[in-house]
N, C-alpha and C positions, 0 to 999 in steps of 0.2 A: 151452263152447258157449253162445250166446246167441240170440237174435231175431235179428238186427240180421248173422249169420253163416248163417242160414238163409235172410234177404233177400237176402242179397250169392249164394249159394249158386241159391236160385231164377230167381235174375234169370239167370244165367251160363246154367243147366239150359235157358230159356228160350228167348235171346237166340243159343247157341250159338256164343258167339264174348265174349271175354275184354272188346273194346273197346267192341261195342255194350252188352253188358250195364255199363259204365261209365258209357258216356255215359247211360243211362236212369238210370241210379244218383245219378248228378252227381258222382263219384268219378272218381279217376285209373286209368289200367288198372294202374296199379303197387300203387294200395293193394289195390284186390278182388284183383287176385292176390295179395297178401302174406295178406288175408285167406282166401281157401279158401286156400291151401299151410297156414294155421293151421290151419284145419279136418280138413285130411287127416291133418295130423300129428298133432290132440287123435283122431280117430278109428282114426288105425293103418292108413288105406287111401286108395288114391287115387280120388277121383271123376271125374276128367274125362280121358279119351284126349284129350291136346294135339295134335292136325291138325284143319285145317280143312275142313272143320268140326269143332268141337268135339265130342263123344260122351261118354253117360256110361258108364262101365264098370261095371260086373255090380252094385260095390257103391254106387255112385252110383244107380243106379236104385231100390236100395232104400230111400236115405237119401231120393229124392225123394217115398216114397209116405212116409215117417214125417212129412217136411217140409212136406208139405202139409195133415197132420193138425196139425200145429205151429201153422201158420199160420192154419185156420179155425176152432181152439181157441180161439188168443189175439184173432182179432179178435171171434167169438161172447163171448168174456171182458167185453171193452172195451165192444161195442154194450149187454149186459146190463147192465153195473154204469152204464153212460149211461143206461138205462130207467129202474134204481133208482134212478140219484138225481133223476130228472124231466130230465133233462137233452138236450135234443133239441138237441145241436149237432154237428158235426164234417160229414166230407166221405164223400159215399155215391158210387161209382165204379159207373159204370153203362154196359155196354158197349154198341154198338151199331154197325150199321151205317153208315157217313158219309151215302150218301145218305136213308136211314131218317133219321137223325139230322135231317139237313137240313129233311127233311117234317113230321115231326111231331113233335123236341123243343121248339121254341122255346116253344108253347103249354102242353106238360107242366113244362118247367122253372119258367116263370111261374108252374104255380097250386103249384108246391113252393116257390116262395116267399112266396106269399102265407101258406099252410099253415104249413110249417115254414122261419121267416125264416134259422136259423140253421144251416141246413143247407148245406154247398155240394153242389152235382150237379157231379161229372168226370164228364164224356161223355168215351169211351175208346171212339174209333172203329176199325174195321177191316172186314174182313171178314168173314161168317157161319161160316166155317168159326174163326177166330185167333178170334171174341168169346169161341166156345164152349171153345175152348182156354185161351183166359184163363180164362174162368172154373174150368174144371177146374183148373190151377194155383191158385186161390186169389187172384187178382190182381185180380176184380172181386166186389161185394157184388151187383150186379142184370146180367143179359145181356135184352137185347130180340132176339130172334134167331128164325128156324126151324130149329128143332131138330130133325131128319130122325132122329126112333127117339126112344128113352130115354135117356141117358146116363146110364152110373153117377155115383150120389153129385152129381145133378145134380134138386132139385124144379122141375117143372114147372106153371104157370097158365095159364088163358086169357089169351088180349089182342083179336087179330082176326085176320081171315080176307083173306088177299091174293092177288090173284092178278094173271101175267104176261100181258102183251098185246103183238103185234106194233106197231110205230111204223116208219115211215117216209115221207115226205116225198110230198105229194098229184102231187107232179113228177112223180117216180118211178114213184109208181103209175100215173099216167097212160101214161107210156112202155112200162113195162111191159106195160101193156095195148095199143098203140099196135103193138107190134113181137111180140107173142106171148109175150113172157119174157123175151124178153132185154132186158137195159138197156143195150147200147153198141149201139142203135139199127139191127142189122142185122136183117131182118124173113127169119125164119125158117121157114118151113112147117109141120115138124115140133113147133114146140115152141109151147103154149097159155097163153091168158094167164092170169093170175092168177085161181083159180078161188075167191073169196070165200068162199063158203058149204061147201068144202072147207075151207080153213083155220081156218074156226070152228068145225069138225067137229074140229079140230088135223091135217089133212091137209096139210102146207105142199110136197107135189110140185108142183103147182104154179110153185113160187118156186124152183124148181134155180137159175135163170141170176141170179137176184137178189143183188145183193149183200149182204154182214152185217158188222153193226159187233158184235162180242163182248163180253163182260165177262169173268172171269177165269172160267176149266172150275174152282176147286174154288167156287164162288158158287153164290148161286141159280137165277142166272139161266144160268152156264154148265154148270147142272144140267139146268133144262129145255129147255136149247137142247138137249141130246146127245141126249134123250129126242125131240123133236121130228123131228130130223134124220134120225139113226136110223130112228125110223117113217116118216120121206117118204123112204129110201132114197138120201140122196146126199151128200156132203160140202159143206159151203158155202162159197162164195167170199167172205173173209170179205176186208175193206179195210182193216179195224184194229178193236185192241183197248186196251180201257181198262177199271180196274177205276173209273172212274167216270162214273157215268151221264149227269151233265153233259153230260161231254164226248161221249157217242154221241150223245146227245140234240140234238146241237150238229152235229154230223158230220150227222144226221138231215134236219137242217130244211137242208145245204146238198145232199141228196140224194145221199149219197154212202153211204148203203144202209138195210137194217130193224135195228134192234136191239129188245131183250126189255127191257120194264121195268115196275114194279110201275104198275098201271091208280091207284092210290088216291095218287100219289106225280106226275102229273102235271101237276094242277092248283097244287101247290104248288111244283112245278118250272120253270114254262113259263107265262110271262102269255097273254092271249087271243090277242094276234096269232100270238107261236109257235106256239099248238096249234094254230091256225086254218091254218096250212102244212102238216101233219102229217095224216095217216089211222093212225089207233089200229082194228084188227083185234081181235077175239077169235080164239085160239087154241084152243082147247076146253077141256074137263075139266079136263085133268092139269094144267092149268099154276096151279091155284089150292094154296095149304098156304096153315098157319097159324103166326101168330106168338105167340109166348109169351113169356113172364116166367121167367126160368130163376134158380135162387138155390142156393148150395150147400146139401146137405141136412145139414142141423149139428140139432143139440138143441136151438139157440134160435135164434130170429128175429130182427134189429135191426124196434122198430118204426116205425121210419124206411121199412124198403127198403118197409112195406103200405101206407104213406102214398103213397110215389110212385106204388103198383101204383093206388090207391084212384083219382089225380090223374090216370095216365094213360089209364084209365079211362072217369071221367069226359069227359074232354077228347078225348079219340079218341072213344069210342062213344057216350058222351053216355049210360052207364050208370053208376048207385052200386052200388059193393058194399062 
């Protein structure tokens, strides 16, 4: 058994599926399989129920909690003996959201290079729920995420404080208002318009007849849509869904409904004339969490990943620490 069979092994456990874990690999699906069928055979047990999806069986799941201690061993090994020998190079994998990323890496990645020239930053985008998963598998050194609870075997930092705001196109609202609630223009008796100063209470009854542009329900944002919903008591007529905000946001400004998206992410999203199409709402309370620094919790620290934390920091909150 080696490294290099616990990668091929992790990536498969991951990927749940023989092909995609190749193609991440840059490997043919014939060698990782020739590779785990070695593995099972050096261990005397089979790890993966072969249907698709793939599953690990009873003793696969054990070999993935050893595998994971394998791998933030050897890479805590590598960062360490890099500190001792002065040595600030190699590549720090830093997960994060796409749209986050969009917003506020390009400025942190610049001052990590000013800092540490020889460093590369992988941005390893996904979604908030897959960063924290990566990380727990061992497959990122830094996650920028909301971390909803504590995760095991998961340290925690500050970063900053975000929070969700309704957006929808000034059209819209106007219409909205025009017709009682409803947006395909039919003037209703029964139903009132958009009551503003409920909404910013997070009351959004109101908005029954409104239509909604979604993100994905495991996200953040299709977290506090459920919670939102839920409390104004109705289902929403939702037009489409993307897990990228871009694209609501775009959906947005041709009035084709509200979507949820981070208040501090719109000005680096959407030049002036865009925003200026647009009415941005506050939702209330619930819809602010915070973002943090999440790092496996090993015995030793790369001091590369505090540099970053130091850089992003600075560059976002305009704080040293």
């Amino acid at each position: 058994m080696n490294f290099l069979s616990i990668e091929y092994f992790a990536a498969v456990a991951s990927e749940h599926s023989f092909s995609k874990a190749a193609k991440r690999l840059g490997i043919t699906q014939q060698t990782l399989s020739a590779n785990i069928a070695a593995l099972e055979r050096e261990l005397g047990c089979t790890l993966f129920v072969r249907h698709v999806p793939l599953e690990l069986t009873y003793a696969g799941t054990v070999f993935a909690r050893y595998a994971q201690r394998f791998r933030r061993d050897r890479d805590a090994l590598g960062q360490e003996m890099r500190d001792i020998a002065g040595d600030q190079a190699g590549v720090l994998r830093v997960g994060v959201a796409y749209t986050r990323s969009r917003a506020i890496m390009p400025p942190i990645v610049k001052a990590m290079q000013r800092d540490c020239p020889n460093i590369i930053v992988e941005l390893i985008e996904g979604r908030n729920d897959q960063i924290q998963q990566w990380l727990a598998n061992g497959d990122l050194d830094l996650a920028v995420a909301d971390f909803a609870g504590k995760p095991a075997g998961i340290e925690l930092m500050d970063f900053y404080n975000e929070r969700m705001v309704l957006v929808l196109a000034q059209s819209l609202w106007m219409d909205l208002a025009a017709t009682g609630g409803a947006a395909n223009g039919q003037v209703d008796a029964v139903r009132t318009a958009p009551d503003e100063r409920a909404i910013a209470a997070g009351d959004l009854s109101s908005l029954e007849h409104c239509p909604f542009l979604l993100g994905s329900p495991q996200d953040i944002d299709g977290r506090i849509a459920d919670l939102l919903f839920h409390r104004a008591g109705f289902e929403p007529k939702v037009t489409a869904r993307s897990d990228n905000v871009l694209t609501l946001l775009e959906l947005c400004h041709y009035g084709m409904g509200a979507c949820l998206c981070p208040e501090r992410f719109l000005p680096a999203l959407l030049d002036g004339e865009r925003l200026r199409t647009l009415r941005v709402l506050d939702c209330g309370p619930d819809t602010a969490y915070a973002i943090q620094f999440g790092v496996p919790a090993t015995s030793y620290r790369w001091s590369v990943i505090d540099d970053f934390i130091r850089c992003a920091r600075e560059v976002t909150t305009g704080v040293s620490q």
